[in-house]
C-alpha positions in Angstrom: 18.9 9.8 -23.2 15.7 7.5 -23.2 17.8 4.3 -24.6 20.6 5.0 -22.0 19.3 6.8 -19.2 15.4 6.1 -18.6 16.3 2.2 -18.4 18.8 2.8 -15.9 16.9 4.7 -14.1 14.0 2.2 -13.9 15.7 -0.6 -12.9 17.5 1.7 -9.8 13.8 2.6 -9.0 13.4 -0.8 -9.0 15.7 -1.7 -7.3 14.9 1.0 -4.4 11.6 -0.1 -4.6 12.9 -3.7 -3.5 15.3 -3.0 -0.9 12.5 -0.7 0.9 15.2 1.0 2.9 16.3 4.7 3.4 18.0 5.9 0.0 21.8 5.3 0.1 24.9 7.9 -0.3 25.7 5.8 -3.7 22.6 6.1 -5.1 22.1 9.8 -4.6 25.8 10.1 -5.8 24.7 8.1 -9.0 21.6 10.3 -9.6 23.5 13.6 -9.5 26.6 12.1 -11.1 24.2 11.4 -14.3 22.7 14.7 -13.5 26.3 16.3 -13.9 27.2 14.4 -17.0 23.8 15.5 -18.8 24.6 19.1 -17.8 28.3 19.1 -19.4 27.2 16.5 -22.6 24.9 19.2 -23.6 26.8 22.0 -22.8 29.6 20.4 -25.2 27.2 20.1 -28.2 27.1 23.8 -27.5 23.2 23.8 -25.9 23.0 25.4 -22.4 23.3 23.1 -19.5 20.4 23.8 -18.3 18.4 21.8 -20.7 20.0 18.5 -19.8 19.8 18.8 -16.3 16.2 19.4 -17.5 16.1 16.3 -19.6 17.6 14.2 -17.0 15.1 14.9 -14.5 12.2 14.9 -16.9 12.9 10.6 -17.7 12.9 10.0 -13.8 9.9 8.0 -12.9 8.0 10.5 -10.8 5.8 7.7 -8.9 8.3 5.2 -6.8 10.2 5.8 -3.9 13.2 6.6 -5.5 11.5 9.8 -6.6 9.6 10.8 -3.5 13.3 9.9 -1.6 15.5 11.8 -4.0 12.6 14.8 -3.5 13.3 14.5 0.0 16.8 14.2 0.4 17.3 17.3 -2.0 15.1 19.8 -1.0 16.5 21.5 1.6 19.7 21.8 -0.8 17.4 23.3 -3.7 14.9 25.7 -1.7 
């Protein structure tokens, strides 16, 4: 996870960061896409899901704007 997925997710923070534009459909779909595949990769090695959904969220850079965006665009769903 941090040689895979933190880079990845720094340079699409990044990359948001450059663009300064409303967060797109594809990037949201990439964030919960890796989200997915973290959830069913763990729960394969026999570990609950539940700890790599944890694990994916925990490497996202939590100062940026694709952060506060994500935060934003998900809430409603979550609460």
């Amino acid at each position: 996870m941090l040689a895979v997925v933190r880079p990845f997710y720094l340079r699409l923070a990044a990359r948001e960061d450059v663009l300064r534009r409303e967060l797109t459909r594809n990037t949201l779909a990439w964030v919960l896409a890796g989200l997915l595949i973290s959830a069913a990769t763990t729960d394969w090695i026999g570990i609950h899901p539940l700890f790599g959904a944890f694990l994916f969220g925990a490497l996202l850079p939590h100062e940026g704007r694709l952060a506060t965006a994500l935060r934003t665009r998900v809430e409603d769903m979550v609460v």
